[in-house]
C-alpha positions as CSV (number, residue, x, y, z in Angstrom):
1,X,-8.3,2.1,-19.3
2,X,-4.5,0.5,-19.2
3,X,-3.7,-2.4,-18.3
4,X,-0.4,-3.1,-16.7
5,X,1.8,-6.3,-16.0
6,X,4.8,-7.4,-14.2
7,X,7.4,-7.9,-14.1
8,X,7.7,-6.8,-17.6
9,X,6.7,-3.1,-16.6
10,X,7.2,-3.1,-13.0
11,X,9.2,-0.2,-13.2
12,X,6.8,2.2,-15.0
13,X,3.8,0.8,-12.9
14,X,5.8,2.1,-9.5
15,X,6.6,5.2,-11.7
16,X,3.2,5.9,-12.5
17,X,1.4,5.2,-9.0
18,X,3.7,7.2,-7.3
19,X,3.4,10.0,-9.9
20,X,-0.4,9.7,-9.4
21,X,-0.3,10.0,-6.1
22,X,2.3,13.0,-5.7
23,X,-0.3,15.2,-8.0
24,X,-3.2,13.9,-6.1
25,X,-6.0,15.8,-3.8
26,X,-7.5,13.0,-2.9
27,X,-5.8,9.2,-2.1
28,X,-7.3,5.9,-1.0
29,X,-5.1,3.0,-0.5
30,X,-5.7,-0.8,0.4
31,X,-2.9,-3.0,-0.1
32,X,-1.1,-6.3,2.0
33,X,2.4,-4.6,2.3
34,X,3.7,-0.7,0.7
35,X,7.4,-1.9,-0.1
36,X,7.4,-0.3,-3.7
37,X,10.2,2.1,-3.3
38,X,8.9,5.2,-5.8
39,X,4.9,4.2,-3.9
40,X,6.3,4.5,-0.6
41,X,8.9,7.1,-1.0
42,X,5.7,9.4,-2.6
43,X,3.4,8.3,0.0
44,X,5.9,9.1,2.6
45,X,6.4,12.7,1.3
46,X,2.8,13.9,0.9
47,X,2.3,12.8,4.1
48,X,4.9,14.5,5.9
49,X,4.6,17.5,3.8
50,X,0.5,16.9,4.7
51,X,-0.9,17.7,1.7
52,X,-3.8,16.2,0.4
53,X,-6.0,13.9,2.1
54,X,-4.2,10.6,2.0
55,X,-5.4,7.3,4.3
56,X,-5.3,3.7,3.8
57,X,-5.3,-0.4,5.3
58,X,-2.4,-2.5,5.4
59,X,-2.2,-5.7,6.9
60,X,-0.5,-4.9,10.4
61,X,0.6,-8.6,10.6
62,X,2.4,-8.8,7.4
63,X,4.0,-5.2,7.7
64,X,5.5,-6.0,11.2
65,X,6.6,-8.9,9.7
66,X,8.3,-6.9,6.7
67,X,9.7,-4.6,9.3
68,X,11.2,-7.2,11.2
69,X,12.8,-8.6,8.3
70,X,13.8,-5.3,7.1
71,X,15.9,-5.0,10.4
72,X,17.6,-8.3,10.2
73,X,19.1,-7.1,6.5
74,X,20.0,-3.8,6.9
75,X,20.7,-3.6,3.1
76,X,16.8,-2.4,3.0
77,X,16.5,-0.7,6.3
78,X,16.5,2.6,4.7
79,X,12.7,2.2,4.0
80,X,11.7,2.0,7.4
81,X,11.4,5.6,8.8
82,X,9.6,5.8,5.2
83,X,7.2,3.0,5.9
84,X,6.4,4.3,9.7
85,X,5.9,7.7,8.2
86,X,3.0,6.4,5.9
87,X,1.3,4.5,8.5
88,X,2.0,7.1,11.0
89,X,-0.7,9.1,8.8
90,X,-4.1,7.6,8.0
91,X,-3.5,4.3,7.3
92,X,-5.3,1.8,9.8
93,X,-4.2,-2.1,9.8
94,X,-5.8,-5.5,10.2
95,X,-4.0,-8.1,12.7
96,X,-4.0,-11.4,10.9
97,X,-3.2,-15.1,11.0
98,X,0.9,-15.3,10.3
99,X,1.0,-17.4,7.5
100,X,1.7,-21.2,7.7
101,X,1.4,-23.9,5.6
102,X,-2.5,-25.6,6.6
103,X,-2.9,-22.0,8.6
104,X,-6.2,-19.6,7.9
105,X,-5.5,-16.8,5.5
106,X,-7.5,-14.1,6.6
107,X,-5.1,-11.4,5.7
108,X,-6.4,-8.1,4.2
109,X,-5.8,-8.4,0.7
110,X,-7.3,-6.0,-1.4
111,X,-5.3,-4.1,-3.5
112,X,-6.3,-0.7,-5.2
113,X,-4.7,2.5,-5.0
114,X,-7.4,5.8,-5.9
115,X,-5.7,9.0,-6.7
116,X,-8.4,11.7,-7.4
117,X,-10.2,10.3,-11.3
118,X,-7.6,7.5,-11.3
119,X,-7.6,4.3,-9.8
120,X,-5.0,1.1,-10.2
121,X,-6.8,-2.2,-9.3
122,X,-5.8,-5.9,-9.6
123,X,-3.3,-8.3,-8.3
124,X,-0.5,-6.2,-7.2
125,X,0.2,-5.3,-3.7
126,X,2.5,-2.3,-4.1
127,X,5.4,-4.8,-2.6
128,X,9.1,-5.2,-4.0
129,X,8.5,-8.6,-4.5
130,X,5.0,-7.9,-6.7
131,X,7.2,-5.6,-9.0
132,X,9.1,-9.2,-9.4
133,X,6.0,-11.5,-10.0
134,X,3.6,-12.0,-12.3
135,X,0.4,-9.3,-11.5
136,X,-2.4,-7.3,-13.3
137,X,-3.2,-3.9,-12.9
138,X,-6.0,-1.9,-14.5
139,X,-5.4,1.9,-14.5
140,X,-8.8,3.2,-15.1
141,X,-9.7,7.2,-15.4
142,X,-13.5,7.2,-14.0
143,X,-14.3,9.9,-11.6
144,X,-17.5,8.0,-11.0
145,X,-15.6,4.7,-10.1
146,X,-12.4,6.5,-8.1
147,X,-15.3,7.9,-5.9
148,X,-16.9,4.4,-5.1
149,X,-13.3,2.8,-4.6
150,X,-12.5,5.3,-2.5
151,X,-15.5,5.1,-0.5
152,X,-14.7,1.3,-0.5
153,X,-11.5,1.8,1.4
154,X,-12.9,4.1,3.7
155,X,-15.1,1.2,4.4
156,X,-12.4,-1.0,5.0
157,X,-9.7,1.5,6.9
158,X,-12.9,1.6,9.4
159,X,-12.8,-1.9,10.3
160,X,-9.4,-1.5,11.8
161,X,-7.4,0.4,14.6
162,X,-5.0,3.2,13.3
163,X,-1.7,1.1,12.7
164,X,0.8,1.1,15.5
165,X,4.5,1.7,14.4
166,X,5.2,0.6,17.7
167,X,3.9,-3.1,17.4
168,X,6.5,-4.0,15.4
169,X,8.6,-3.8,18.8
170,X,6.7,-6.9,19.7
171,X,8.9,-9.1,17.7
């Protein structure tokens, strides 16, 4: 086990998801956002290469939101033929509340990433702005635990339609 925090070792963190998931057979992830450059950029990659089995959740809400946003400042708009190639794999979304102050929060927020033995679990949401805040990660090797995690995201990428690149239109 490792832990990890940010911002201090944001960099590495990316650096190490990403290099976890480009030697991967087998990824599970369940995160709010994917706006980690090196994450998305590997993600992005396997996917359009399609090796491995790779699937996931996202909050839809959030991401469209992030896209929108992405669009208005087009310093970052690079990412988003990245992004839609992600979710245009097997990545399903969950359409929540857009946040307000007094709103409900009923986003999907939890955050692990399982990459065959390894998993990375705590508070960081492979986002940009996580690498800039103050998160925990574990890295844990545990074939035992990967499996259930993994299992676990299945669970939760079956609550949800298959994400719509095209939603984002909407806005």
């Amino acid at each position: 086990m490792r832990p990890w925090f940010t911002p201090g070792f944001a960099d590495a963190l990316t650096a190490r998801i990403a290099k976890k998931i480009g030697h991967a057979e087998r990824v599970r992830v369940c995160s709010p956002v994917i706006t980690s450059a090196p994450v998305l950029g590997t993600l992005a990659q396997r996917i359009a290469d399609g090796t491995g089995d790779i699937a996931g959740c996202v909050d839809a809400t959030q991401v469209e939101d992030v896209i929108r946003q992405w669009r208005e400042n087009g310093s970052v708009a690079w990412k988003i033929p990245l992004l839609e190639q992600v979710l245009a794999g097997e990545f399903t979304g969950k359409t929540s509340e857009p946040w307000q102050p007094g709103s409900l929060h009923n986003f999907m927020h939890a955050k692990v990433v399982a990459a065959d033995e390894t998993v990375f679990v705590g508070s960081f949401n492979l986002s940009h702005s996580g690498e800039k805040n103050a998160e925990n990660v574990l890295e844990i090797a545990d074939v035992e635990l990967a499996g259930r995690l993994s299992a676990y995201v299945d669970e939760v990428r079956q609550r949800y339609p298959a994400f719509d690149s095209r939603a984002d239109s909407r806005s």
